[in-house]
BAFI-3210 file (N, C-alpha, C; in Angstrom, 3 decimals, decimal comma, padded with zeros to 6 digits):
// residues 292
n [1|2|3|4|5|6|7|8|9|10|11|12|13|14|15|16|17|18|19|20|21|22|23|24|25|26|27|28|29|30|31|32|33|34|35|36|37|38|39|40|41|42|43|44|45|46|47|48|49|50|51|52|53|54|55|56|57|58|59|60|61|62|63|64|65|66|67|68|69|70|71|72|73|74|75|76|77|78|79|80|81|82|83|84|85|86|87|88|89|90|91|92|93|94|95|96|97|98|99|100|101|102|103|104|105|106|107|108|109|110|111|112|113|114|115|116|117|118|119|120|121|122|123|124|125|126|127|128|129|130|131|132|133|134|135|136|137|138|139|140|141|142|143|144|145|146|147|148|149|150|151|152|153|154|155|156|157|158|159|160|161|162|163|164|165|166|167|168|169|170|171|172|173|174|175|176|177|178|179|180|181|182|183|184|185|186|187|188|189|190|191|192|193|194|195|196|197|198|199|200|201|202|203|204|205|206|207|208|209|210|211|212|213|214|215|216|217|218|219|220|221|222|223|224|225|226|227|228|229|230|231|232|233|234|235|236|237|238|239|240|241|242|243|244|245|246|247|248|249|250|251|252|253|254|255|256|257|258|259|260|261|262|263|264|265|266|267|268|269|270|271|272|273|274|275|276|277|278|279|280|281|282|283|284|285|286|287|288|289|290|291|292]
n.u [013,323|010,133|008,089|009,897|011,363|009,145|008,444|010,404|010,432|008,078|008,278|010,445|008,684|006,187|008,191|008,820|006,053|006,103|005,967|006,256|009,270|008,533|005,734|006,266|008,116|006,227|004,185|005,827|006,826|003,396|002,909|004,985|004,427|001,427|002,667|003,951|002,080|000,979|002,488|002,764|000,412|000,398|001,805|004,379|003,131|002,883|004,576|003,938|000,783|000,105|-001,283|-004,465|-007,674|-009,685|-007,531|-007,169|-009,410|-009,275|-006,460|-007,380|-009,358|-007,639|-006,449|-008,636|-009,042|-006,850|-006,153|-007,402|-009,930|-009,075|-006,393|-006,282|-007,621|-005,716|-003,431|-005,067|-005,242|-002,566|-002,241|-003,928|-002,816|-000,333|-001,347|-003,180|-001,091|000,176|-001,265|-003,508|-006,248|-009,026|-008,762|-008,687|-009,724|-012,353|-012,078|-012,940|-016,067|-016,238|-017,907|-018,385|-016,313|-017,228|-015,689|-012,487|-011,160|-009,927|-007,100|-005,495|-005,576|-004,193|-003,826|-003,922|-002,479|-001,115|001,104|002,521|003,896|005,123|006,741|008,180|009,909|011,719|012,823|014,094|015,757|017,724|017,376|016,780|016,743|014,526|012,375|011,714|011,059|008,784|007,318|007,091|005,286|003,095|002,090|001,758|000,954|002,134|003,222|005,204|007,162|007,767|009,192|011,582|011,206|010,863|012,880|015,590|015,795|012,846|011,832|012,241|010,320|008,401|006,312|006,770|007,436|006,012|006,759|005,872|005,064|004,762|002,788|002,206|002,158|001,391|002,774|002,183|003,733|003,309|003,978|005,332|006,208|007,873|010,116|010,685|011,964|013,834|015,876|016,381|017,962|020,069|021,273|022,325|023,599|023,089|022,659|021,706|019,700|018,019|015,961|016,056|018,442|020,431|022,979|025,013|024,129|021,632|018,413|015,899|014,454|011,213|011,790|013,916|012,632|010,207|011,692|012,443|010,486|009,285|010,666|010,332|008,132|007,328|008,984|007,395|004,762|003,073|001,081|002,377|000,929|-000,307|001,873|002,995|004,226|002,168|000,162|000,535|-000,249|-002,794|-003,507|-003,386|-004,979|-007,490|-006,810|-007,278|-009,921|-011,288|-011,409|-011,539|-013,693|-014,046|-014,216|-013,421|-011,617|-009,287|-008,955|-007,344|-004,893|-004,098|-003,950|-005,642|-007,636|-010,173|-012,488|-013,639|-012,275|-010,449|-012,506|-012,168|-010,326|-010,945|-012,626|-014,612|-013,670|-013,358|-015,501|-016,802|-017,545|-019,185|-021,408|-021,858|-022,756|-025,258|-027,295|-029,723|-031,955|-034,378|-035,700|-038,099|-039,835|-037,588|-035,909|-035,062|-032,755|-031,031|-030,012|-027,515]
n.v [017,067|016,163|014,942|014,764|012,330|010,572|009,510|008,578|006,036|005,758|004,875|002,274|000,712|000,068|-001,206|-003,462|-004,199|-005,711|-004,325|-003,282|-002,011|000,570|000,842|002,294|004,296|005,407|006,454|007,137|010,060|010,704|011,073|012,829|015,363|015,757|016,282|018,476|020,653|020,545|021,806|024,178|024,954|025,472|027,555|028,564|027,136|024,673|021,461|019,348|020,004|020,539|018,545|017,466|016,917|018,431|019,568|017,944|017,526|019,395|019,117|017,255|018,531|020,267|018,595|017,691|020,079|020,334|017,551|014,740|012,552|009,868|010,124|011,113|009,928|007,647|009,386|009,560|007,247|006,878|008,743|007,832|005,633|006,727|007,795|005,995|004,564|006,581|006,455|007,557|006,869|007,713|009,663|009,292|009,538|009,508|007,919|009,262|008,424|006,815|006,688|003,567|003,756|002,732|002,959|003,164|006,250|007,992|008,925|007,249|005,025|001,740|000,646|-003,280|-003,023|-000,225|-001,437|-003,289|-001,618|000,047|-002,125|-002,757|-000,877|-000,675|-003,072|-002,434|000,375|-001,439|-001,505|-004,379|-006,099|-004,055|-004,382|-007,591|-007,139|-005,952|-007,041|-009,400|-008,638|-007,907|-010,544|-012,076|-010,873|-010,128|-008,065|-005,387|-004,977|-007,815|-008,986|-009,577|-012,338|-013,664|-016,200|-017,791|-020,641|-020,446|-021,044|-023,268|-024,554|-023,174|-022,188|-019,297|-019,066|-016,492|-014,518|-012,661|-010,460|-012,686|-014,334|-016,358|-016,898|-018,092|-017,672|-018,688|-019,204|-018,899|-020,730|-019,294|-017,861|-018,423|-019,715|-017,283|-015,800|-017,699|-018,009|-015,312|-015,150|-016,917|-015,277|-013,695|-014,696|-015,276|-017,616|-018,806|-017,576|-014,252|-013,049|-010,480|-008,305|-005,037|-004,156|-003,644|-006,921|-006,408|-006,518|-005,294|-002,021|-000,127|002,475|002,680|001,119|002,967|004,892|004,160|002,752|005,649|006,605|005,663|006,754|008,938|008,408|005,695|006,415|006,745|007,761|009,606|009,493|007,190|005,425|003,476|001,177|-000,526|-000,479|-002,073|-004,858|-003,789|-004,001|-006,731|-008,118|-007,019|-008,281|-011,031|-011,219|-010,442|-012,878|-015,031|-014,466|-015,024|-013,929|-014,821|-016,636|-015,117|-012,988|-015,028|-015,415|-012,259|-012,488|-011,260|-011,001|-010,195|-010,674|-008,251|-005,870|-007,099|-006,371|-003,596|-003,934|-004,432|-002,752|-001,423|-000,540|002,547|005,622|005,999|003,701|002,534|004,012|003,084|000,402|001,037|001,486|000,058|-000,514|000,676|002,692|003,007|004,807|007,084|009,093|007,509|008,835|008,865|007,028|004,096]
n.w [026,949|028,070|025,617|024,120|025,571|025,395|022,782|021,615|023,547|022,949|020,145|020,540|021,956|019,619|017,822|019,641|019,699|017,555|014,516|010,975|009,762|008,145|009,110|011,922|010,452|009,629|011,613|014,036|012,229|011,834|014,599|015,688|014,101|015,166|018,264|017,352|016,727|019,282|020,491|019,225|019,744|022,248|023,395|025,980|028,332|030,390|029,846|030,991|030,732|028,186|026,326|025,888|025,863|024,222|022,795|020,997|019,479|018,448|016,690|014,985|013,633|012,550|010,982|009,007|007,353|005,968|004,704|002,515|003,295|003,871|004,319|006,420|008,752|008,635|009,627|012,200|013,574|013,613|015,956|017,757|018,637|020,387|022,048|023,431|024,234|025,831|027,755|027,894|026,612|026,514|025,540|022,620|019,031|017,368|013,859|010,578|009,160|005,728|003,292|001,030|-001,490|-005,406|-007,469|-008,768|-008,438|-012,445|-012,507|-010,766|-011,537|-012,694|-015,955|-017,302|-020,269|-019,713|-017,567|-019,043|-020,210|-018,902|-018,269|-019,804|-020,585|-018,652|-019,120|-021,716|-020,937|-019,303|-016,662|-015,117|-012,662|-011,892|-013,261|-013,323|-010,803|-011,071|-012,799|-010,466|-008,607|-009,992|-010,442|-008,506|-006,605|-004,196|-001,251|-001,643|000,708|001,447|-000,713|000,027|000,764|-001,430|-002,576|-004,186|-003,285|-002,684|-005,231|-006,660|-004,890|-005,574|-003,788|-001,624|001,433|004,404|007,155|009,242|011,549|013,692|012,161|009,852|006,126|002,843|-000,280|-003,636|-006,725|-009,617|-012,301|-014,624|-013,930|-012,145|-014,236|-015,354|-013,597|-012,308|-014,510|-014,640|-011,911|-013,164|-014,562|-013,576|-011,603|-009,324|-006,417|-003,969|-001,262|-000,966|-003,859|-004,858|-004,038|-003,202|-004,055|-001,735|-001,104|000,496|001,112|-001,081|-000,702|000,126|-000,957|-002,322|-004,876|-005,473|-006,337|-008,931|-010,176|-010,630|-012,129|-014,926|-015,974|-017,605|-020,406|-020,890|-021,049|-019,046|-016,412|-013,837|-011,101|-011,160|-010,675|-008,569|-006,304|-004,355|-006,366|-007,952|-006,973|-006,733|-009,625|-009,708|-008,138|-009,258|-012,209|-011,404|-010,208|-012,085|-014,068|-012,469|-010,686|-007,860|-005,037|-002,165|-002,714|-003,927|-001,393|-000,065|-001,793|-001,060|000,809|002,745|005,877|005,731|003,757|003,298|003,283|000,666|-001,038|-001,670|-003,632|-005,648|-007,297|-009,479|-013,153|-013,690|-013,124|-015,539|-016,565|-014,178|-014,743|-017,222|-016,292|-015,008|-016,680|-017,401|-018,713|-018,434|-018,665|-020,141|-022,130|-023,047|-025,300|-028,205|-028,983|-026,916|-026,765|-026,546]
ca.u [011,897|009,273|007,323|010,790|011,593|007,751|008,794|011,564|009,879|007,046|009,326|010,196|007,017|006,163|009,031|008,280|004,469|006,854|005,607|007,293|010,129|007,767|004,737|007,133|008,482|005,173|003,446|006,706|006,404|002,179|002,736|005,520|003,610|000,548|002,630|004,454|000,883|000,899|003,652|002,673|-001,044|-000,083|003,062|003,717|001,996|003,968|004,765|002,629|-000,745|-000,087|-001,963|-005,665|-008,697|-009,741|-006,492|-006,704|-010,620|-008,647|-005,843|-008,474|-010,450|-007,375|-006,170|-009,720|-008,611|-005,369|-005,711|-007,841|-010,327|-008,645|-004,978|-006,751|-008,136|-004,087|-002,837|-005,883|-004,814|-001,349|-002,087|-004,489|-002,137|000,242|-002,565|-003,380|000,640|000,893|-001,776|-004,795|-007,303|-009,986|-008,327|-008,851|-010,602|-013,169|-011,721|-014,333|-016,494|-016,714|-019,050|-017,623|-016,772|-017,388|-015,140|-011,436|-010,002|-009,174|-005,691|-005,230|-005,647|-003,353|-004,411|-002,655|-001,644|000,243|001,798|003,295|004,428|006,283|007,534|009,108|010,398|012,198|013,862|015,195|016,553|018,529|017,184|016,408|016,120|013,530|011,554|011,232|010,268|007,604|006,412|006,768|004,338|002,227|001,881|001,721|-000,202|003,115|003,070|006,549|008,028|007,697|009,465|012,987|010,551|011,001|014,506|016,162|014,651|011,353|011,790|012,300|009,131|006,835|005,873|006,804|006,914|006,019|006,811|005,670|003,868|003,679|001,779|002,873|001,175|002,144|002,235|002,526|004,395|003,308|004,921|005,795|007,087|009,302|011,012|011,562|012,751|014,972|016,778|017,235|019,337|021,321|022,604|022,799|024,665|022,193|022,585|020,407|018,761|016,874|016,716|016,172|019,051|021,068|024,933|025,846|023,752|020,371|016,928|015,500|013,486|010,231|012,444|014,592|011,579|009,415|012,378|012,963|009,139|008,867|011,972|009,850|006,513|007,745|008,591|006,306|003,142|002,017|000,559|003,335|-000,200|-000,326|002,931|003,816|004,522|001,103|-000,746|000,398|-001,024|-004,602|-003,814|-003,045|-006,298|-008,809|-007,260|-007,278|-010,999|-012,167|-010,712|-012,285|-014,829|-013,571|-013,395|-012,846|-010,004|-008,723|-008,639|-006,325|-004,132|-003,594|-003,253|-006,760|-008,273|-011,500|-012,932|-014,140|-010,750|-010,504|-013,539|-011,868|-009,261|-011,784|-013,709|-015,178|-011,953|-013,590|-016,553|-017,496|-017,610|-020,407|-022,325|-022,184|-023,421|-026,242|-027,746|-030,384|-032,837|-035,798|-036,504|-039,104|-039,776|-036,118|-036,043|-034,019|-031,335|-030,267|-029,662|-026,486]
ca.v [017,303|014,467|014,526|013,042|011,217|009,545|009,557|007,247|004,951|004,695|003,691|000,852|000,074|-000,277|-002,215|-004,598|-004,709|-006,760|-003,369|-003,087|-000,694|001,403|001,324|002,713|005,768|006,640|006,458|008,414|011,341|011,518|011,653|014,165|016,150|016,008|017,202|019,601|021,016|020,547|022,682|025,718|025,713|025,745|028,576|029,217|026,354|023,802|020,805|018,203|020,237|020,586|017,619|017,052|016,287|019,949|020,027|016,715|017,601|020,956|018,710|016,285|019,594|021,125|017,695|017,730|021,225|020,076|016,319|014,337|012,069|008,738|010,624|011,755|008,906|007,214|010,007|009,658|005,621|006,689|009,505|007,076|004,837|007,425|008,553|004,813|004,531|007,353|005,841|008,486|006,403|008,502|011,287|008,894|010,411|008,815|008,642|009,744|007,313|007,126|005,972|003,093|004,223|001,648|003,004|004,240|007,193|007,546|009,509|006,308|003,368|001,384|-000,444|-003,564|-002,012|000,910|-001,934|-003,994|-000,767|-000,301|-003,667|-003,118|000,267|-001,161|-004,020|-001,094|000,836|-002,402|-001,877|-005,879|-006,021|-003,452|-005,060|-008,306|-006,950|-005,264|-009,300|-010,772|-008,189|-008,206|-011,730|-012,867|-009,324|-009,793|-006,713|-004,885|-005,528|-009,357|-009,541|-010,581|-013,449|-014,705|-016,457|-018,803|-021,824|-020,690|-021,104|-024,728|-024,991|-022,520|-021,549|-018,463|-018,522|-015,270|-014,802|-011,367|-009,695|-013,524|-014,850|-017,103|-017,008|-018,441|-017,331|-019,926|-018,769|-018,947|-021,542|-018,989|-016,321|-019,424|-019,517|-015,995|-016,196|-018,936|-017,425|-014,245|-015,858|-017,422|-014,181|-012,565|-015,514|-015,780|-018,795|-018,270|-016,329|-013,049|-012,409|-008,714|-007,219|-004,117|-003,651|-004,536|-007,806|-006,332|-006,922|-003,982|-001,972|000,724|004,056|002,319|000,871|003,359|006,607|003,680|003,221|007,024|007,030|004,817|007,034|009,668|007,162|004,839|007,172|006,282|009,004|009,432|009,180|005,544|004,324|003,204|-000,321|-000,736|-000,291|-003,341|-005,336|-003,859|-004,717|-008,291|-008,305|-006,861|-009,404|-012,131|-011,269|-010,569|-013,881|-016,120|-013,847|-015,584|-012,975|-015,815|-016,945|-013,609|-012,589|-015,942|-014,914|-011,276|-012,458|-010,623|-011,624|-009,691|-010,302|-006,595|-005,493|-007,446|-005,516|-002,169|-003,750|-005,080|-001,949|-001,163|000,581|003,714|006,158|005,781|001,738|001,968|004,458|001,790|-000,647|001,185|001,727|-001,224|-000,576|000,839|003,750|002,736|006,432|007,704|009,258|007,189|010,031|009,025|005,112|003,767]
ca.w [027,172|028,368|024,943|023,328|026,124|025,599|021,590|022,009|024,565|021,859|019,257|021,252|022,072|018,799|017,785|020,385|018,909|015,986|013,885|010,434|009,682|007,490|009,536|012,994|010,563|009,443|012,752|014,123|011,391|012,605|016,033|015,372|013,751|016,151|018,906|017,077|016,468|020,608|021,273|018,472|019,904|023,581|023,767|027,079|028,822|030,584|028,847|031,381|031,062|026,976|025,890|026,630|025,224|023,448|021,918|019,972|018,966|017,457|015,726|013,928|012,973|012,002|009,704|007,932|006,890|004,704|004,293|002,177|004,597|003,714|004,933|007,895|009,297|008,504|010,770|013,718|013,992|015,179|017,219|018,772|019,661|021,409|023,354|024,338|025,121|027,183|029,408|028,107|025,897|026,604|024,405|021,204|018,236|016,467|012,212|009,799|008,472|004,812|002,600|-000,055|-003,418|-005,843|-008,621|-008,530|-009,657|-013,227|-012,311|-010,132|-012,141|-013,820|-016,526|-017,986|-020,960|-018,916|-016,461|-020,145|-021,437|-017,910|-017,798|-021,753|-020,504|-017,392|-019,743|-022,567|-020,007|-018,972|-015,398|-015,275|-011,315|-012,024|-014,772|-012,906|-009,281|-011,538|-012,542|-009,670|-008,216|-010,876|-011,420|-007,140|-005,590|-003,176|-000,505|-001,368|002,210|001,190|-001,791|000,099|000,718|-002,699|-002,527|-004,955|-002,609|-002,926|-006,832|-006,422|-004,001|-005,849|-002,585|-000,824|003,056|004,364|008,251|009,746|013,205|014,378|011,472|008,237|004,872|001,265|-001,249|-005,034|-007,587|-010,612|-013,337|-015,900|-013,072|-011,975|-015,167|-015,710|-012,372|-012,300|-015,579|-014,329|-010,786|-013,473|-015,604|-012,302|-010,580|-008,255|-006,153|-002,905|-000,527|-001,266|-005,314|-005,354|-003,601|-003,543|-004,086|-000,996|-000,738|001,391|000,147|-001,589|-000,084|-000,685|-001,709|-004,087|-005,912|-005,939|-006,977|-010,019|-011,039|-011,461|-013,560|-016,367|-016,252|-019,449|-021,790|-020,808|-021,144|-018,376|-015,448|-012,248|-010,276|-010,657|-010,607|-007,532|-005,411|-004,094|-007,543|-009,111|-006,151|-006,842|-010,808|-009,413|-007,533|-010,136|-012,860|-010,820|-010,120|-013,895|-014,790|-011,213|-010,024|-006,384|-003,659|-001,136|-002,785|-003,272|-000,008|000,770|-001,853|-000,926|002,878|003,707|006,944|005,456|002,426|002,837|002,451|-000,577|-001,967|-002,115|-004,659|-007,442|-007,654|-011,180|-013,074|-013,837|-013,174|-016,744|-016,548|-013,573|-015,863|-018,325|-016,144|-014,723|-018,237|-017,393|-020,153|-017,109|-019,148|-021,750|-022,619|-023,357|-026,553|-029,021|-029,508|-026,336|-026,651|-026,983]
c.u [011,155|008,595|008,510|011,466|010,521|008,148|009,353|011,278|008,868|007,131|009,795|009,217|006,422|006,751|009,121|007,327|005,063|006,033|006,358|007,897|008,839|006,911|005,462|007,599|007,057|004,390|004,689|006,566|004,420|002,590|003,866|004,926|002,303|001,672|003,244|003,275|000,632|001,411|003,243|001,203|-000,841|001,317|002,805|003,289|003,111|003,568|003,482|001,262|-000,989|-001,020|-003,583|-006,540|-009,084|-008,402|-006,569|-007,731|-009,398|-007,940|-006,290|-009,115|-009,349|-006,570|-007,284|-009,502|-007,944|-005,320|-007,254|-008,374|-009,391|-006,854|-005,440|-006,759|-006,777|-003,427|-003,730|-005,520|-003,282|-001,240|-002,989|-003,704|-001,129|-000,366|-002,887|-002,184|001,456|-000,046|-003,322|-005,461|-008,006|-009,983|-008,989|-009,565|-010,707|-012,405|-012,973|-014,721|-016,561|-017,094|-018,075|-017,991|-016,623|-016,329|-013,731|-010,662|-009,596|-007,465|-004,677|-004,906|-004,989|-004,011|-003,505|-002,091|-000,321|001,212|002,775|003,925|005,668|007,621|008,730|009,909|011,462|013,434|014,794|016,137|017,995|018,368|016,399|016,236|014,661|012,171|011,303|010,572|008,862|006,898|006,378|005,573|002,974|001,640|001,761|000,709|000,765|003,364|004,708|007,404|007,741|008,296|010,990|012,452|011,357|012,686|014,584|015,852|013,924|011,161|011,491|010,867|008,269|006,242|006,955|005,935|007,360|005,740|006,736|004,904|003,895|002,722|003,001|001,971|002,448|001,431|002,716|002,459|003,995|004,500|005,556|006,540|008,197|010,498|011,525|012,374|014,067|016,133|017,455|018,322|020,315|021,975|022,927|023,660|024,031|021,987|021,852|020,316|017,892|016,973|016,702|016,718|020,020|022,756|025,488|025,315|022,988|019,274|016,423|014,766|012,524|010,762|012,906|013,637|010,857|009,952|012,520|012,217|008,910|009,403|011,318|009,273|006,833|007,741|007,423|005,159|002,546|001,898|001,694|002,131|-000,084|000,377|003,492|003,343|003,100|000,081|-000,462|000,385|-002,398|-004,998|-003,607|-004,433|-007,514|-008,431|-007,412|-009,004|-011,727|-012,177|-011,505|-013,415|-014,817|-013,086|-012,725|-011,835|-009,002|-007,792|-007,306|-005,052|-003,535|-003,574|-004,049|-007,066|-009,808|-011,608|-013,646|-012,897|-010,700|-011,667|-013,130|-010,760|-009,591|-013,034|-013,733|-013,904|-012,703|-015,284|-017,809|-017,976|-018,988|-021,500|-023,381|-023,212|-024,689|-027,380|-028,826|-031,929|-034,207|-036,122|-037,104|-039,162|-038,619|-036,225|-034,803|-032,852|-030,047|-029,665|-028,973|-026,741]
c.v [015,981|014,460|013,524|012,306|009,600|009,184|008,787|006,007|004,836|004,334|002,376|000,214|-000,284|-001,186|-003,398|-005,342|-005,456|-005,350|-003,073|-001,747|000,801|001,708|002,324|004,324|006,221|006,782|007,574|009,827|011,583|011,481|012,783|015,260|016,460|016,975|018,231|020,655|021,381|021,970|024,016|025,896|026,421|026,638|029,036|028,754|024,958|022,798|019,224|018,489|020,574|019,869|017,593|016,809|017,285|019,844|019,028|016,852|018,903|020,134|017,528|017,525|020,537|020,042|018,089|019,130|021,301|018,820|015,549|013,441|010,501|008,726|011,028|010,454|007,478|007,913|009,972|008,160|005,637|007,606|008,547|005,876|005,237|007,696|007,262|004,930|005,377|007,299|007,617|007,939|007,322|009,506|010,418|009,684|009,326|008,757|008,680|008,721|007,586|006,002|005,119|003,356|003,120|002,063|003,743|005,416|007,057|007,537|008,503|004,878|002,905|000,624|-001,956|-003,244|-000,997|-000,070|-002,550|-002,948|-000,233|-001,172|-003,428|-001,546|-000,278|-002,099|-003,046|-000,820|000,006|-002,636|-003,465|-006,432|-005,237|-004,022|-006,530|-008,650|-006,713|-006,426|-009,647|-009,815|-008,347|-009,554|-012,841|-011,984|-009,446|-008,347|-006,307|-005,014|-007,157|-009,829|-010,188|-011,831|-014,288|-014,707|-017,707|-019,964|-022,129|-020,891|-022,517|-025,569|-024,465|-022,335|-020,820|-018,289|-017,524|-015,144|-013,119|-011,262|-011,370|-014,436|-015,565|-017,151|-017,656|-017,646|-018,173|-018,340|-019,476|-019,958|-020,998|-017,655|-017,118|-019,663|-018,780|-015,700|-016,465|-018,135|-015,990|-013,973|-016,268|-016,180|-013,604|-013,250|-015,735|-016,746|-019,263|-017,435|-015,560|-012,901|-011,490|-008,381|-005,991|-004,633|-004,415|-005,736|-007,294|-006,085|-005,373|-003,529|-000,479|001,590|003,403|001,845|001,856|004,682|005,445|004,013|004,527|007,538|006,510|005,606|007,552|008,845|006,600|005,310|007,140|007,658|008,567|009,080|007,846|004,655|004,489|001,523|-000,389|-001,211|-001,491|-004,349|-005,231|-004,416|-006,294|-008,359|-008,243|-007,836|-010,470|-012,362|-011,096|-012,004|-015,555|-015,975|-014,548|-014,875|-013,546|-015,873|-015,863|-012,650|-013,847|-015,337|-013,250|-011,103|-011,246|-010,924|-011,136|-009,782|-008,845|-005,460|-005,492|-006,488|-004,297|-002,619|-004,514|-003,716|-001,555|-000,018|002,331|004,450|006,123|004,354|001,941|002,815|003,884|001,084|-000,553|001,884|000,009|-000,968|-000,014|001,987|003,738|003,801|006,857|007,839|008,351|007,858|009,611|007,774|004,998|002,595]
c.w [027,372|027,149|024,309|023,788|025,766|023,978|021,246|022,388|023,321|020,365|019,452|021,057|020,922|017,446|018,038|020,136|017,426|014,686|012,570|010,209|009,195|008,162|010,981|012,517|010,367|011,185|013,641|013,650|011,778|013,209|016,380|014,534|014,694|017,843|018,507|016,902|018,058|020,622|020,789|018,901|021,454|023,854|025,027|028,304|029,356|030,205|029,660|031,121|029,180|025,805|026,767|025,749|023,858|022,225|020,495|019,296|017,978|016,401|014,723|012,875|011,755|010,146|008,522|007,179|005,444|004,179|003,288|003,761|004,763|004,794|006,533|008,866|009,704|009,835|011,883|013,855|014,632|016,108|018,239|019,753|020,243|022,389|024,187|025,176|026,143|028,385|029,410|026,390|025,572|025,769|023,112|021,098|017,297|014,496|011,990|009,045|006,602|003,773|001,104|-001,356|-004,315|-007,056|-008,253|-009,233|-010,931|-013,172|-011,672|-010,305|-013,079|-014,337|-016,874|-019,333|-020,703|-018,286|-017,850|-020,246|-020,057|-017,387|-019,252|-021,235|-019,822|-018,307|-021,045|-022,428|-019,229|-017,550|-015,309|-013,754|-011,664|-012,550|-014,089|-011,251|-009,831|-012,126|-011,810|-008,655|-008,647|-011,165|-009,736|-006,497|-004,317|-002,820|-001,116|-000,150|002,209|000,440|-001,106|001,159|-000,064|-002,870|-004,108|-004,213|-002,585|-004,429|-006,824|-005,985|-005,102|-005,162|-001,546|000,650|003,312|006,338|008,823|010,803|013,462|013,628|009,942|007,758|003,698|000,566|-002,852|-006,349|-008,421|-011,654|-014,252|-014,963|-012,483|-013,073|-015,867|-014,651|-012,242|-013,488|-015,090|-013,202|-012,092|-014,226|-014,726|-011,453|-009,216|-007,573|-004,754|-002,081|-001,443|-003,004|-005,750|-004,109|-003,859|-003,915|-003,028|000,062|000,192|000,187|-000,295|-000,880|-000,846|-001,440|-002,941|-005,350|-006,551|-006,740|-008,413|-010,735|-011,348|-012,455|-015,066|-016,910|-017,592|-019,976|-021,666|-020,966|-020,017|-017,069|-013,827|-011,162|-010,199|-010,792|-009,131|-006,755|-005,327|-005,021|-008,161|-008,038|-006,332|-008,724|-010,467|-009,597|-008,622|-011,242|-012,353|-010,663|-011,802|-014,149|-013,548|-011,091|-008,615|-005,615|-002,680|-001,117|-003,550|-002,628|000,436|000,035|-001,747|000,844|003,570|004,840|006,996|004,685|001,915|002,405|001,180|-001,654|-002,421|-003,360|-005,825|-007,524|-009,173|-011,825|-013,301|-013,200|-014,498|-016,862|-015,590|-014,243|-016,248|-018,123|-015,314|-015,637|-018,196|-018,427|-019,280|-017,951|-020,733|-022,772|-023,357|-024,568|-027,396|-029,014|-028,512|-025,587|-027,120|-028,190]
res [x|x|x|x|x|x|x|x|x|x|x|x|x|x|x|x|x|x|x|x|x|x|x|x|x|x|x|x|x|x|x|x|x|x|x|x|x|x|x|x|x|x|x|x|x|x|x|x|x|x|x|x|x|x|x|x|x|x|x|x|x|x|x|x|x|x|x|x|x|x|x|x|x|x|x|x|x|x|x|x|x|x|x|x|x|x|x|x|x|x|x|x|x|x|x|x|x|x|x|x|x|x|x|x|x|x|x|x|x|x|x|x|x|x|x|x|x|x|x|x|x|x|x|x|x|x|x|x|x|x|x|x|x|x|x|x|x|x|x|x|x|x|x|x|x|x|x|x|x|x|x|x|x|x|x|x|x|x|x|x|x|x|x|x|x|x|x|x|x|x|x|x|x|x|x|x|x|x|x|x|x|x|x|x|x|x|x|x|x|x|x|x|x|x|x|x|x|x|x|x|x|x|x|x|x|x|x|x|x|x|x|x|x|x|x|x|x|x|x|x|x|x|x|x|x|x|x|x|x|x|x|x|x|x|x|x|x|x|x|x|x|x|x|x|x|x|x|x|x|x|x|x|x|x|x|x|x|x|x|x|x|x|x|x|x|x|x|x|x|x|x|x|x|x|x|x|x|x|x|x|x|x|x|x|x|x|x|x|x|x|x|x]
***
């Protein structure tokens, strides 16, 4: 059929765009899904006149239906760029704008408390790869597809070069993540390259991390909601900001190119916290009863 002839070709194509592994399947899985959505609206209908403008207003209308807006707006960025790639722009669809929330999720937020009680779970268990991917995240705000960055070379330096899409960043290692580091190459025999790999010598990658972290949550107390890779990147970020108050520098170390970026990952930890802090004493009146 020409949609998975075009399917193929914009796998490539995206390949070519130096695109990482991860971003290629998810953008694959939407745009398989969008036309599979094609094919079950238009039964019947030959396969060149299946796609058009109408149809893609329908499969935005019919996302907002089932997806949260944040998931939506994820899946309209790669149908947009099939639609560029098959040479019909014009189809794009606007994502939905939405308004910034200043506070995240409780169900969402790790605290550090939960992340220690992870980290002491992880070492128990004897998973000890585990337990120190879960520091060197914690303790750099290193993306998970970066960590077979951090080699037994860069220990030495304390700087992690990070070479992706076309672009280099560092990232400095920490003095006390260098010497948990360094110790744990030596019980492991670690002598260089990558220092978190598998079995048969390749760098770890997202699945294996993230089927581990869920293995902790029970013991650990902590909520399956906010254990995963990503999350101890935004606990980087928000202590790093309690402790600076330096969005600027920030943004350099979490390899922003927006400090507005950066803003979504110091938001206030709870709903109850901005409460708190909009409790500015303006109501003279207020009956006592109801002053903290």
């Amino acid at each position: 059929m020409k949609m998975n002839q075009e399917l193929k070709e914009f796998e490539e194509y995206l390949r070519m765009q130096e695109k990482s592994r991860n971003t290629v399947e998810k953008y694959l899985r939407d745009v398989g899904r969008f036309l599979a959505f094609a094919c079950g609206s238009r039964k019947g209908e030959r396969e060149e006149e299946i796609l058009n403008r109408r149809l893609t207003l329908e499969y935005k209308e019919e996302l907002l239906k089932r997806y949260q807006t944040t998931s939506v707006n994820s899946m309209l960025i790669a149908v947009n760029c099939y639609l560029k790639f098959i040479g019909h722009a014009e189809w794009k669809l606007q994502t939905v704008r939405v308004q910034r929330q200043i506070f995240r999720p409780e169900e969402k937020e790790l605290t550090r408390n939960e992340y220690c009680r992870l980290v002491r779970e992880a070492s128990q268990k004897g998973k000890s790869r585990l337990c120190h991917i879960l520091q060197t995240i914690g303790a750099t705000g290193i993306r998970i597809s970066e960590l077979r960055f951090v080699t037994v070379e860069a220990l030495k330096s304390k700087i992690v070069r990070i070479y992706c899409k076309g672009k280099e960043r560092i990232i400095l290692l920490p003095c006390s993540l260098v010497r948990l580091l360094t110790d744990y190459c030596r019980k492991k025999k670690i002598v260089s390259g990558s220092i978190f790999i598998t079995r048969n010598g390749n760098p770890v990658d997202r699945r294996n991390i993230w089927a581990e972290m869920k293995s902790l949550c029970r013991l650990a107390r902590v909520q399956e909601s906010k254990v995963f890779p990503h999350n101890l990147r935004h606990l980087f970020a928000r202590c790093y900001y309690e402790k600076e108050k330096d969005l600027v520098r920030l943004a350099d170390y979490l390899g922003h190119s927006s400090v507005e970026t950066t803003r979504r990952y110091t938001k206030t930890a709870s709903m109850k916290a901005c409460l708190k802090q909009l409790e500015l004493g303006l109501l003279p009146d207020e009956p006592a009863v109801f002053r903290e």
